[in-house]
C-alpha positions in Angstrom: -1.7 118.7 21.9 1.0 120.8 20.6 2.6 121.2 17.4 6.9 122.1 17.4 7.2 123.3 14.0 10.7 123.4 14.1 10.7 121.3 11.0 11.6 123.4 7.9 9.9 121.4 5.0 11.6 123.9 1.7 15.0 123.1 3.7 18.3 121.4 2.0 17.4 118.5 4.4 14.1 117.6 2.7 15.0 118.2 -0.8 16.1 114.4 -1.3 12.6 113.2 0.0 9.7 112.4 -3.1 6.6 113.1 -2.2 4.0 112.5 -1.0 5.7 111.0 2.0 5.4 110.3 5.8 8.2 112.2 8.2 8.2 111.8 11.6 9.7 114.7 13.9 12.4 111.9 15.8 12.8 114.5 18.5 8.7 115.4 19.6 8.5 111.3 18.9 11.2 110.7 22.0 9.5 113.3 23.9 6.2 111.9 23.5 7.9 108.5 24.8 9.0 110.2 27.9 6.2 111.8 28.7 4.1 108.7 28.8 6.7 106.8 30.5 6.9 109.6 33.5 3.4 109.7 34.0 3.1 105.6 34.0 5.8 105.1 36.6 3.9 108.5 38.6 1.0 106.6 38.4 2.5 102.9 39.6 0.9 101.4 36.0 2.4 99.0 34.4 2.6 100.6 30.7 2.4 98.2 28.0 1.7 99.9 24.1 -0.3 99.5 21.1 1.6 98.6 18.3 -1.4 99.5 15.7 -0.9 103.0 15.9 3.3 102.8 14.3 3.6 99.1 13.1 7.2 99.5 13.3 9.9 98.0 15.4 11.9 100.6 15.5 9.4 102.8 17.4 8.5 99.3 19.3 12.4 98.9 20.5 12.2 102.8 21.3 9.1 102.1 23.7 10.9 99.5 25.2 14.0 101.6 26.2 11.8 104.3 27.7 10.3 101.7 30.0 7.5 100.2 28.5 6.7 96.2 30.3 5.8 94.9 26.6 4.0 95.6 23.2 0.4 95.3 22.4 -0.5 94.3 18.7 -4.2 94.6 17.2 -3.2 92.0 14.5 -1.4 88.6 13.9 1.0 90.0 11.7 1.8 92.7 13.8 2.6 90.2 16.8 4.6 88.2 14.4 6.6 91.2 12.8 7.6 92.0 16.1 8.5 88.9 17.8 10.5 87.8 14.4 12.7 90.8 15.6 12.6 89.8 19.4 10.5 92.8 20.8 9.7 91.3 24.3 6.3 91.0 26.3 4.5 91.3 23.0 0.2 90.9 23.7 -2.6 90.2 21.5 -5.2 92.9 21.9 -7.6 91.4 19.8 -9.4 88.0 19.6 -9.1 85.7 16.7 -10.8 82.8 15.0 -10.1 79.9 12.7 -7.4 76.8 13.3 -4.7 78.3 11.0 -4.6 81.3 13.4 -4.4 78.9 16.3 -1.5 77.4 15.3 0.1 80.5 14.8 -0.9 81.8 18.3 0.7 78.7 19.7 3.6 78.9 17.8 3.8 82.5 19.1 3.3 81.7 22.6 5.5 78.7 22.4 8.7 80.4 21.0 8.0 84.1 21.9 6.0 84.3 25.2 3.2 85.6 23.6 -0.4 86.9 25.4 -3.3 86.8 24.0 -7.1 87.4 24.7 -10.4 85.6 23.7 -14.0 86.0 23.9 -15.2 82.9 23.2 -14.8 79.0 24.2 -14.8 78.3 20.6 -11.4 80.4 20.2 -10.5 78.7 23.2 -11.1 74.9 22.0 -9.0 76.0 18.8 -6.0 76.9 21.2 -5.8 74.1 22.8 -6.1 71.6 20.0 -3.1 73.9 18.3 -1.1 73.5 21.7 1.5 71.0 21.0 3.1 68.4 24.3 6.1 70.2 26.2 4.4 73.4 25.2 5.2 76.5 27.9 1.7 77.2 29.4 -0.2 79.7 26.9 -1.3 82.9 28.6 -4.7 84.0 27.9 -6.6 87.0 29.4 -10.7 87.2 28.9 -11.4 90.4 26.6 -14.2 92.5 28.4 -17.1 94.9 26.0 -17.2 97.8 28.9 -19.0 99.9 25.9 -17.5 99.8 22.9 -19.7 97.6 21.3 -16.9 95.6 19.4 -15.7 92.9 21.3 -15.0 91.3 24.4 -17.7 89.1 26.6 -21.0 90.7 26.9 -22.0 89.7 30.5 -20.0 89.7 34.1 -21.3 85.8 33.9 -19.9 85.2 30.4 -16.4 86.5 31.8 -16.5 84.4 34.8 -17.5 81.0 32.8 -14.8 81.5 30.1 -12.4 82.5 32.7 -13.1 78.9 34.4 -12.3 77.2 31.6 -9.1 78.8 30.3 -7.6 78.1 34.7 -9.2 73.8 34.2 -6.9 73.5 31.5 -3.3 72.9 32.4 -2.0 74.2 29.6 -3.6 77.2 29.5 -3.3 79.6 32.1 -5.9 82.7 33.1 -3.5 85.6 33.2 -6.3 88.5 33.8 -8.9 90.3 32.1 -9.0 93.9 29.3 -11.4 96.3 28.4 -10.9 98.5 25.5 -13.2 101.9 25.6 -12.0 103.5 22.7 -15.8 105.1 22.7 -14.6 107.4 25.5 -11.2 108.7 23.8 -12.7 111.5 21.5 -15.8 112.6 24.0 -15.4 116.3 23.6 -17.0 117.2 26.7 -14.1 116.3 29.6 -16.9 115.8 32.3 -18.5 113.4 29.6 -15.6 111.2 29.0 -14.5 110.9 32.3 -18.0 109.6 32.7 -17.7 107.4 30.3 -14.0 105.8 31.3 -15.1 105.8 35.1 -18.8 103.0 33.3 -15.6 101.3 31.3 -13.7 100.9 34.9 -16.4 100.4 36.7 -17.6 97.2 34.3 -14.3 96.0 34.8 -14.3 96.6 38.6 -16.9 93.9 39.0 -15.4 91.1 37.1 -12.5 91.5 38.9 -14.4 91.1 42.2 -16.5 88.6 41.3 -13.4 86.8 39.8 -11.1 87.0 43.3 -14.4 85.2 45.0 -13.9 82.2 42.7 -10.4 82.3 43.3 -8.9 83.6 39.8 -7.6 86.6 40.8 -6.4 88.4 37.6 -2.7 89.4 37.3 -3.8 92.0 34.1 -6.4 94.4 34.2 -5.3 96.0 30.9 -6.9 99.3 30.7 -9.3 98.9 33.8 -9.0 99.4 37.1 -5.7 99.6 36.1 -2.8 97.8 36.7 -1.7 98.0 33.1 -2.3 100.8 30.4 -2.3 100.2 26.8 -1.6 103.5 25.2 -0.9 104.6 21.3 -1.6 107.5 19.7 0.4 109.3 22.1 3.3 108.8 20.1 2.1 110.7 16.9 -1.1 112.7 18.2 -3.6 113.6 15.1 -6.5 116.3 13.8 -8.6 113.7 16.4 -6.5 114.6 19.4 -6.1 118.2 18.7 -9.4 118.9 19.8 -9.7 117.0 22.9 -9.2 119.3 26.2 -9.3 118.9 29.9 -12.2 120.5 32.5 -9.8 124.0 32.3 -9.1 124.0 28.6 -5.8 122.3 28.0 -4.4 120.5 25.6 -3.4 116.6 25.9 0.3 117.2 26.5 1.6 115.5 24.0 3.2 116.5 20.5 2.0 116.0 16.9 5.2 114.2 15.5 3.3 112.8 12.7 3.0 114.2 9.2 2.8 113.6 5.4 5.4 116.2 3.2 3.5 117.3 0.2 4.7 119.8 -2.4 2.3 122.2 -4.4 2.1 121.3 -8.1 -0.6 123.7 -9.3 -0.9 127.4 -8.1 -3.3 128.9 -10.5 -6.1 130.3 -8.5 -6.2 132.6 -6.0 -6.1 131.7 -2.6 -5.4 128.6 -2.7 -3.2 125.7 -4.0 -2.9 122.1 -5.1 -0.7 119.8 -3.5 0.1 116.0 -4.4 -1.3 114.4 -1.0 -4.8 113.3 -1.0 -6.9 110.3 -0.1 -3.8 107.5 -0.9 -1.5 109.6 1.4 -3.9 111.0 4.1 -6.4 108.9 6.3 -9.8 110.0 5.5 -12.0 108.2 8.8 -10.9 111.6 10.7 -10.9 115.7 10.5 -8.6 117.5 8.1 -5.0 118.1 9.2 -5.1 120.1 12.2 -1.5 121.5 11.2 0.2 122.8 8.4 4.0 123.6 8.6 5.2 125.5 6.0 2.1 127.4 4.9 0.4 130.6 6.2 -1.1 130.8 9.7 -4.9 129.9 9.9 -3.9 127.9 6.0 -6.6 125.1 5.3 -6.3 122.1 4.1 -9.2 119.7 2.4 -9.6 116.5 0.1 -9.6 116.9 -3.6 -9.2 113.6 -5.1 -7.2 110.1 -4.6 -3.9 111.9 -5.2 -4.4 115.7 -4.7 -5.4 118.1 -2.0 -6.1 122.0 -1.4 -4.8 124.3 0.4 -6.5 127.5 0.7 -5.3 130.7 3.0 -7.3 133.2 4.5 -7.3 136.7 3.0 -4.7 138.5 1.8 -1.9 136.1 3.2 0.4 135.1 0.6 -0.3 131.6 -1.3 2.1 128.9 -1.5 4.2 129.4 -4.6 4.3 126.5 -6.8 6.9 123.6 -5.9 6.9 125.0 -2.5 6.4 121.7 0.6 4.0 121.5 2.8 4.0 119.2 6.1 0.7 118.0 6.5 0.0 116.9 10.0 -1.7 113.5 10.4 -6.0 113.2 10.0 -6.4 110.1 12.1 -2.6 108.7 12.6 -3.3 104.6 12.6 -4.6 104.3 9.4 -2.4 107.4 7.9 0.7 105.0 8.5 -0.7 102.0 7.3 -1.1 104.1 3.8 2.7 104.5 3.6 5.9 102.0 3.4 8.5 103.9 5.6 8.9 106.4 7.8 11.1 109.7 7.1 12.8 110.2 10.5 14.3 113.3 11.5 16.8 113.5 13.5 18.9 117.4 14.0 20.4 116.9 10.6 19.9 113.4 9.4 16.8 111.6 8.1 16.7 107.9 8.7 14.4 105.6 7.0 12.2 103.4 9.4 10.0 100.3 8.0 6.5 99.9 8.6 6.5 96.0 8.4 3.2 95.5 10.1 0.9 97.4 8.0 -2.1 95.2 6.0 -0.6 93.9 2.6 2.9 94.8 4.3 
């Protein structure tokens, strides 16, 4: 992962921005697009992705344009903030339970095309008593557990059965299985997590074979052996990702675009500084920000508090003066958006204001 600090955060064209505040570097964020849109179409996978990492439609619309077959959404809100503003091919990555969701789902699928996945007959039976006559067929895929542990069917037999039962029903239709192995992503060692994708695949491999011999040949194989890829941190990177390396020591090539402005309100100790970004502005389920624009090189940056954070510099380098801005790149991006209302989008010498609509309590 690399960092374009071409961003000037004490520039004219940040002055109007309060902080703390999310920007987002619009020019590494279209970059980022195109990246993973070449190497999808290189690749001859279908490249469908996950809305949880920008909750925005803007960035949604954007993915779309560069190529992408459709949007994956962890949430119900998420899939309903999108598909009230029309974003196409929208799928539900993540089982749900209870009637009121059903109806919702069906409603979604009904008016919008929506996909989701279950792991369970129960969420099944909810679906189709929540399917209404004249319906359009509601498109379900069997979620897989190939290691993560969270969800998806536990057993190659458990995936077959619920499969069966989703292709007897005429208004349903099996439309292919998922595995998510978000265990694998942050493997340090590259031989490891290769290892560890190639168990995920492998898990999913089998299913898939056993489900062409009863007929049911899946159409998805989202994030398996791998028709379909559902990507999303790509399009920010984070202090995660900037650690992660290939077998000869490179980078993911992909930028951080991500980051929270913060300004320095206390400057009374040497070497090192307070700014106004802390736990309320900065996801805290990942490392420190990997990069900090605006400060020295090799400059530091930990948690101090709900609203306040340090920076500290090495040596003799120069500390921040007081009032001076800081971009802060993003700790573990996902959960760093859902903290803020809007993006700050810039754009050469413009900054636009994107909505997050489909953060929790958004």
């Amino acid at each position: 992962m690399t960092v374009v600090a071409d961003l000037d955060p004490n520039g004219k064209l940040f002055h109007q921005l309060r902080t703390p505040c999310l920007v987002l570097d619009g020019a590494a964020l279209d970059r980022n697009l195109a990246r993973m849109a070449r190497r999808a179409r290189e690749a001859a996978i279908a490249l469908r992705p996950h809305a949880k990492t920008h909750k925005s439609v803007d960035i949604a619309m954007r993915q779309i344009e560069a190529g992408a077959v459709g949007i994956g959404c962890a949430t119900l809100d998420e899939a309903e903030m999108l598909a009230d503003a029309n974003v196409p091919g929208l799928l539900l990555t993540s089982p749900t339970i209870g009637a009121d969701a059903a109806i919702r789902l069906a409603r979604l699928s009904r008016e919008k095309r929506l996909q989701a996945v279950v792991d369970h007959p129960m969420q099944v039976e909810l679906l189709q008593e929540a399917t209404q006559a004249g319906d359009r067929t509601f498109q379900l895929l069997v979620d897989v557990d190939v290691g993560q542990g969270r969800t998806g069917v536990a057993s190659i037999e458990a995936g077959i059965k619920l499969a069966r039962t989703i292709a007897a029903d005429p208004r349903l239709r099996f439309a292919g299985i998922q595995g998510f192995a978000g265990n694998a992503q942050h493997i340090l060692d590259p031989n490891e997590r290769k290892a560890s994708a190639r168990r995920a695949a492998e898990t999913l491999s089998r299913l898939r074979d056993e489900l062409i011999k009863e007929g049911l040949a899946p159409d998805i194989d989202a994030t398996g052996p791998y028709t379909e890829l559902q990507v999303g941190s790509y399009v920010f990177m984070d202090a995660d990702y900037a650690v992660i390396r290939d077998e000869e020591d490179r980078p993911l090539p992909f930028e951080q675009s991500l980051f929270v402005l913060a300004t320095v309100i206390s400057a009374n100790r040497s070497g090192e500084v307070t700014v106004d970004a802390g736990t309320k502005a900065l996801a805290t389920n990942g490392p420190p920000p990997a990069a900090l624009v605006g400060a020295a090189a090799g400059a530091r940056y930990r948690f101090a508090g709900d609203e306040h954070g340090i920076v500290s510099v090495p040596g003799s380098d120069p500390a921040p003066t007081l009032g001076t801005r800081i971009l802060l790149g993003a700790t573990h991006c996902d959960p760093t958006t859902n903290l803020h209302a809007c993006y700050h989008v810039v754009f050469d010498r413009a900054i636009l204001r994107w909505p997050i609509r489909g953060r929790y309590g958004g």
